[in-house]
N, C-alpha and C positions, 0 to 999 in steps of 0.2 A: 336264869337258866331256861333252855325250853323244853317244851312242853311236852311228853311224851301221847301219842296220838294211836287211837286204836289202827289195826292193821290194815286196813280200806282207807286208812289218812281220813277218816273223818270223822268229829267228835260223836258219840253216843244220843240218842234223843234223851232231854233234860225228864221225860217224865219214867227214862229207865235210871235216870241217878239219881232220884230222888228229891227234886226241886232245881229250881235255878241257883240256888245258892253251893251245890254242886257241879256245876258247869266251868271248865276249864276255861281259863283265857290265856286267847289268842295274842301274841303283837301281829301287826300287819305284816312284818316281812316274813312272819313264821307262816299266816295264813295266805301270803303270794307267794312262797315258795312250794307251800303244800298243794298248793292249785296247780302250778304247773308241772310238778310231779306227774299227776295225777293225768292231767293233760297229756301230757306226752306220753306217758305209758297205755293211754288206753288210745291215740290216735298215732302211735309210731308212724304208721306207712299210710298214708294217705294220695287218694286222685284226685282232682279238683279242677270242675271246668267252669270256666267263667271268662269275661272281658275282664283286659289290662285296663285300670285304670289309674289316674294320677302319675306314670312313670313321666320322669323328669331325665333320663339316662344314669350313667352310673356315677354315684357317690365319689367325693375326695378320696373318701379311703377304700374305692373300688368298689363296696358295696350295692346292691338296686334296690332302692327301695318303692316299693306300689303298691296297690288293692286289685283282687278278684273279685268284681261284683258280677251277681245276674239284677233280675228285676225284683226282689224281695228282700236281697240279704248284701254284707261286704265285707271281703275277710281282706285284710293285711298280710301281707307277703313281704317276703326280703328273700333276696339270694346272694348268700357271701362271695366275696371277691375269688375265690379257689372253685367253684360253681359255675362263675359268671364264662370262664374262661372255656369251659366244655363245654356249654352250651350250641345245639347246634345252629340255631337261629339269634338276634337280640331282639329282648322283646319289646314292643310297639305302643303305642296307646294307641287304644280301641281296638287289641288285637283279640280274636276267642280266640283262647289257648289249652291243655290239659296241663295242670302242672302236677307232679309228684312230688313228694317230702312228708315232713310232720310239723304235725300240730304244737305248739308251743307257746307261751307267754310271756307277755315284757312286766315283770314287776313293776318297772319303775312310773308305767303308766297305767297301768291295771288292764291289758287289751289283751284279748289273744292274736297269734298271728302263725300262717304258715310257712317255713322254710323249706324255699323249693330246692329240689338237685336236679332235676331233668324240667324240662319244658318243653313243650312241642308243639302246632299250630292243629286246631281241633277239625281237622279234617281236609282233606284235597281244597276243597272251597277257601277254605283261611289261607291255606299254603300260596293257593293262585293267587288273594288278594294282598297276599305281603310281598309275591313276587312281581304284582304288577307296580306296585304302588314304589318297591325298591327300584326299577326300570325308570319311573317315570323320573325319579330322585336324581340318579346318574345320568340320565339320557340330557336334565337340566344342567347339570355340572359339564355335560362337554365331552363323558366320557366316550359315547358311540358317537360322537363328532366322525365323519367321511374321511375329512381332511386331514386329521391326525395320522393316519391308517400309513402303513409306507410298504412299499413295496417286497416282496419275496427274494431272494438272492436265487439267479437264475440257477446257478450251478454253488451250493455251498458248500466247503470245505469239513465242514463239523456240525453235526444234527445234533441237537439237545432235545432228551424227551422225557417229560416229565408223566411217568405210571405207576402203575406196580411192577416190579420184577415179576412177577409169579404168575400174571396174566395170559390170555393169551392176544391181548392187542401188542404187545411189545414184539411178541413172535410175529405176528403180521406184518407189521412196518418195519424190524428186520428183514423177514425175507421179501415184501415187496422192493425193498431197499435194493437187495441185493440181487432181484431181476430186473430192474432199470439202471441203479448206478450204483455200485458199493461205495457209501461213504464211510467216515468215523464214526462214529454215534455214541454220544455220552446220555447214558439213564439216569437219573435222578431218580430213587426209590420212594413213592409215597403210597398213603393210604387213598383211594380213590372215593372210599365211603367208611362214613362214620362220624363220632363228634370229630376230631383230628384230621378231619381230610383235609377242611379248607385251608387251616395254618399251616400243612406241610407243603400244599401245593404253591400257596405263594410265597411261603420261604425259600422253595424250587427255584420259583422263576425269577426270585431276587437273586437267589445263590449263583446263578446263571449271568446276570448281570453283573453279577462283583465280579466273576474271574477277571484276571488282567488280560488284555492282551500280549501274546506272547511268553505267557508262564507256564510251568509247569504240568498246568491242567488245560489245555486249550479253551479257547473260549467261541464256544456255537456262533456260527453265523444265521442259524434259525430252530427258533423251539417247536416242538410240539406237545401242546397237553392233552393227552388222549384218556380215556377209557371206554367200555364197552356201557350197552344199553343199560336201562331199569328203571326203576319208579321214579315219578317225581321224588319222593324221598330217597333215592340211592341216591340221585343225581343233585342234592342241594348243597352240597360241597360247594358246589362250580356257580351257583348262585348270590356265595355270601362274599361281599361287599368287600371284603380284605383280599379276597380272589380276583372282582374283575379291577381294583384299582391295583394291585400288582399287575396283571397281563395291560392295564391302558397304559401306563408308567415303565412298561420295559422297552429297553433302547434297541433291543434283541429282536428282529419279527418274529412275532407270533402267530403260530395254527392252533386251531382250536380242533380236536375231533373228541367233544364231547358225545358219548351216548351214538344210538343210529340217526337216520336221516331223520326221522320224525318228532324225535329227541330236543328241543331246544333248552340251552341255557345262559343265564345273563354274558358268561363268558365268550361265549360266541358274537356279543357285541363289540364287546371291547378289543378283541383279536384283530391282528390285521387282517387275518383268513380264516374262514371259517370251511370247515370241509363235514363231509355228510356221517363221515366214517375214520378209525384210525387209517386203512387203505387207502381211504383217498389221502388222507393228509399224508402219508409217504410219496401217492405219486405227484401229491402239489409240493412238494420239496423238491424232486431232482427230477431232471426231463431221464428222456430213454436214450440212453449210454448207443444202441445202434443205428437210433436216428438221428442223434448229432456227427455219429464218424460219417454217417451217407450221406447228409447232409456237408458236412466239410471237404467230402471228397467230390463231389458235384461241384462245391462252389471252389476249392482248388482248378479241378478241368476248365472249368468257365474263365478261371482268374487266366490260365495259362493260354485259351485257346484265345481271351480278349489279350493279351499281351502279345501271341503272335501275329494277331490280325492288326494291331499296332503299330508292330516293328514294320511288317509290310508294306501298311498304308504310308508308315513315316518313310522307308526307302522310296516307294514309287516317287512320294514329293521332292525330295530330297536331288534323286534325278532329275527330274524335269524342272528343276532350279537350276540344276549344275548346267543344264543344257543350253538354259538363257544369259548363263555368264560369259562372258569373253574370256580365251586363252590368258593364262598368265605371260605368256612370250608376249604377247598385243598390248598389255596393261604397262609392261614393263619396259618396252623395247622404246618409246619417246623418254622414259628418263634418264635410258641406257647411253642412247645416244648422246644426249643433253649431257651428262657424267663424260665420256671418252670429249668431246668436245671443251667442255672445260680443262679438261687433265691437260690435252694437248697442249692449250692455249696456256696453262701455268707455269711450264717451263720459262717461255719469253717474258711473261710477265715480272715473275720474280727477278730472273737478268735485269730486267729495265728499271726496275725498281731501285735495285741495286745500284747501279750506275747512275741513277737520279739525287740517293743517297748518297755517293762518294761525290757529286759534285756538288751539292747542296755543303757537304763537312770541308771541302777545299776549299771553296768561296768564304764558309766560315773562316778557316786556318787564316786565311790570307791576312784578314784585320787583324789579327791576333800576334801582330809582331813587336819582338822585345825594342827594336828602337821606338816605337812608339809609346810604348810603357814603360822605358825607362823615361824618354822625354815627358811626359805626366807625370809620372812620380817627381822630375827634377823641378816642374813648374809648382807640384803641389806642396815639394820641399821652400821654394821659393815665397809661394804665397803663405805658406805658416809662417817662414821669417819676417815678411813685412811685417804678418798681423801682429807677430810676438814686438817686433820692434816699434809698431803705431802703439802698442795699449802700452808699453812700459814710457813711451813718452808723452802718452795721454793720463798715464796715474800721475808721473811726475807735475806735468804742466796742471791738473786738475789740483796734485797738493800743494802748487808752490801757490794757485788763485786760491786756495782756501786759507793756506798761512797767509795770504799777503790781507786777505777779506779778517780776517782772526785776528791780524797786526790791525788792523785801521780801528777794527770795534774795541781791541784793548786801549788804543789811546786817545777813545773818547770815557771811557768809562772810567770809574774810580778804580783802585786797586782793590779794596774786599770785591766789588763787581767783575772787574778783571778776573780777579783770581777764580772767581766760582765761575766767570766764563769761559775762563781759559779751560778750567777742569772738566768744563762740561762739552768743552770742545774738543777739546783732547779724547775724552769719553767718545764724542762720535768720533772722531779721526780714528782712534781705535781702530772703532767698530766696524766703519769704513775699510780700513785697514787690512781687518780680517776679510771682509767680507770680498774684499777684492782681492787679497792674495789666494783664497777661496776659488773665485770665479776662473783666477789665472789659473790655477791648478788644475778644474776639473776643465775648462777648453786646451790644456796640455796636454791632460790625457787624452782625449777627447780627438785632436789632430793625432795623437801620439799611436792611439788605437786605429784610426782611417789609414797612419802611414803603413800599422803592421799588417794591417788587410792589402793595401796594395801590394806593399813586396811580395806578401803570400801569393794575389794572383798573379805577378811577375811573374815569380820562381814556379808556378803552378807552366804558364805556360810561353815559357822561356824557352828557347833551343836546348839549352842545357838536361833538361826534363827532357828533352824530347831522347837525346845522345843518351842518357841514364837508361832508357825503354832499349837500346842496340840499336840503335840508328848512329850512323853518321855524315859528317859536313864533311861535303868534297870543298877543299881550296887549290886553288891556281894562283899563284901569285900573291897570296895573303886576303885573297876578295873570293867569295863563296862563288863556284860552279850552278848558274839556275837552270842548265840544258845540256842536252848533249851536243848540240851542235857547237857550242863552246869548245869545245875539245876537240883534241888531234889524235891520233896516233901515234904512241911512243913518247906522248909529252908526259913531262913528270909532275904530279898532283900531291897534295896530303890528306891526309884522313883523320878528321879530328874525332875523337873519340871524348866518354866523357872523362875517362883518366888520362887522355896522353892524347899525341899524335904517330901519326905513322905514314910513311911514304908511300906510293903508287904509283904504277906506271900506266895508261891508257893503253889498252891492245887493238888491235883490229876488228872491224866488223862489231863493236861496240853500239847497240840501239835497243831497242825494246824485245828483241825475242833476246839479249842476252842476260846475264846469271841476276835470278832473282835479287841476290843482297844489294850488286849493286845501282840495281833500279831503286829499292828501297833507300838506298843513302842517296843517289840523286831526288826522288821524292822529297826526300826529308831535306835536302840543301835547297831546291828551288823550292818548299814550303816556307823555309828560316831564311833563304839568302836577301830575301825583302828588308830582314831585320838591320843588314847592315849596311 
């Protein structure tokens, strides 16, 4: 059970109880809980200025753990992870700091230690040397790289500005805004100073970065992070590390009008622009609304009074082209002629043409007569009979030499020999046999197919064919009419048609200017009268 302890938590001196054998005992955890009781109630609220030493950064479980030493002494320090987070600065090794908390004890190692809640850098001097020495950190990483830096959108649709509402820089870059160019302007509400400034402002200038394009909340084509002047300590917001690596990391340009002109902070590196003032950073966002129309209307007149001096220049040339060109009548008039020259000349030529053709097709007609091809046809009827009548007396006289060749070798041979010769002979005779009434059949057809092509061309171009088309054969006497001069006057003719004939009589004055048909039937008898 433990031990009940006078009121001050510390046991009584042994020579007021009466010997050591009245002296209460302690267990150790009774007597390290009693100690830091004790500790902590008489050091609750503590300052403590000293160097960082030993920080390592912060703990797995978020926690910092380090020592405060000077030149005589070293106290242990921790600052819990819900601490770390307020914090206005993180702290450093070898930094002097003032830290505030209380005094407290780790049983488990028997040490005391301070737990700090606020830290702060021990004076302007400390402040400048964490601020140089964070400068030189980023400047190696790349962050105030030149190159990186991108240009301002001349004219932007949507200003993003990240302040205070309640300020009066917000009012300034409204109404400068609004005596150059009235844009949109979206505010993003932050703390400017205090622990929470840094983490709202570069939440700002991410939150600005998330918007989508084209949503509901537009999205800035350029930020501005403004505030008014104050102490290096008002302005260390705009210093801490989570600030300028949000502003180098936004896709968005960024102004920086930190503080006044004399004012510098880390974020004015990292910014694509830096301005002296929130005024200037308004009129570094939009040009002047009446110097771009005087300007557009100047360079409209210029555009119009260069386009007339154009048209001009282009008419004068234009002319004094047209004037080295030749007349279209002059250009035109040798093709013109050349054209009426042929046309004339076409008439004749086609006539002659024509009559070059009709003599060319009667000179043909001529050969083309049916006694001639009937006499072909009757010679070529003549020559398939020989042929038919030579091969049927050439099978014959070939199989009576091979019977009589087949009789001489059967009666040298024995009869089993015979007989299997005979069978073997018989076998080709056959075959022979076939093969020859074979041969007759296909040159049967063979003349049989040439005879029916002739008569086709006969009949093709036979007188008859021709009487079929309304032509017809003058006869006198039973013998075809080849002229006019054959004829008389009042002599009687017939007219062969190709159904029938029919009687006529010759009239007077009968020649070439008379009645078309019967020129045409003369035609056509001295074309066919050749045939008979």
């Amino acid at each position: 059970m433990p031990k009940e302890l006078p009121a001050n938590g510390w046991p009584l001196d042994p020579s007021q109880r009466g010997g050591t054998a009245n002296v209460v005992e302690f267990s150790v955890s009774e007597l390290s809980f009693a100690l830091k009781r004790t500790v902590e109630d008489a050091f609750a609220f503590v300052r403590v200025r000293g160097e960082i030493s030993g920080f390592r950064g912060q703990h797995s479980s978020g926690h910092c753990y380090f020592a405060l030493k000077d030149d005589a002494a070293k106290l242990e320090a921790v600052i819990w992870r819900t601490a770390v987070a307020k914090l206005r600065f993180k702290p450093q090794e070898g930094l002097e700091v003032i830290a505030t908390g209380k005094l407290t004890t780790f049983p488990g190692s028997s040490k005391y230690q301070i737990v700090i809640e606020q830290l702060e850098p021990a004076g302007i001097g400390a402040l400048m040397a964490l601020l140089d020495e964070r400068r030189r950190k980023l400047t190696a990483e790349g962050l105030f790289a030149t190159e990186r830096k991108v240009a301002i959108p001349f004219l932007p649709r949507v200003i993003g500005v990240v302040t205070s509402p309640t300020g009066a820089v917000i009012r300034d870059i409204l109404h400068r805004l609004s005596d150059r160019f009235p844009r949109h302007v979206l505010v993003w509400p932050v703390r400017v100073q205090g622990e929470t400034c840094a983490a709202e402002v570069a939440a700002a200038i991410r939150g600005f970065n998330a918007l989508p394009a084209g949503g509901p909340v537009p999205r800035p084509d350029v930020i501005i992070v403004a505030r008014g002047g104050g102490s290096l300590e008002d302005l260390w917001g705009f210093n801490e590390e989570d600030v300028v690596r949000a502003a180098a990391g936004s896709d968005i340009p960024l102004i920086s009008a930190v503080g006044h002109e004399t004012d510098t902070t880390l974020i004015d590196h990292a910014a694509d622009r830096r301005c002296p003032t929130p005024t200037a950073a308004a009129e570094c966002a939009v040009p002047v609304r009446a110097d771009l129309i005087a300007t557009v209307d100047d360079l409209g007149y210029r555009q119009r009074r260069a386009a007339r001096r154009m048209v001009e220049e282009r008419r004068v040339r234009v002319l004094s082209a047209a004037r080295g060109l030749p007349k279209p009548e002059d250009m035109l008039g040798l093709a013109r002629q050349k054209f009426d020259t042929a046309a004339g000349r076409l008439t004749s030529a086609l006539r002659a043409n024509t009559h070059h053709h009709r003599a060319s097709f009667i000179m043909s007609a001529a050969k083309l007569q049916p006694r001639l091809m009937l006499v072909r046809c009757a010679r070529d009827g003549q020559r398939l009979d020989a042929q038919g009548h030579r091969l049927g007396r050439a099978l014959g006289t070939n199989l009576r030499h091979h019977r009589a060749e087949y009789a001489r070798i059967e009666a040298r041979l024995s009869p089993r020999s015979t007989r299997a010769l005979a069978n073997q002979g018989r076998e080709r005779l056959n075959a022979c046999s076939v093969q020859s009434r074979r041969a007759i059949i296909r040159r049967l057809e063979s003349l049989g197919q040439q005879l029916q092509s002739q008569g086709k061309l006969f009949a093709s171009l036979g007188y008859k064919a021709v009487l079929e088309r309304g032509y017809a054969l003058v006869l006198k006497g039973g013998h075809p009419v080849r002229s006019a001069a054959e004829t008389e006057p009042g002599e009687a003719v017939s007219l062969r048609f190709h159904d029938g004939e029919s009687g006529a009589v010759i009239t007077s004055g009968v020649g070439l200017a008379g009645p078309r048909r019967i020129n045409r039937g003369r035609a056509a008898a001295k074309s066919q009268g050749e045939l008979f």
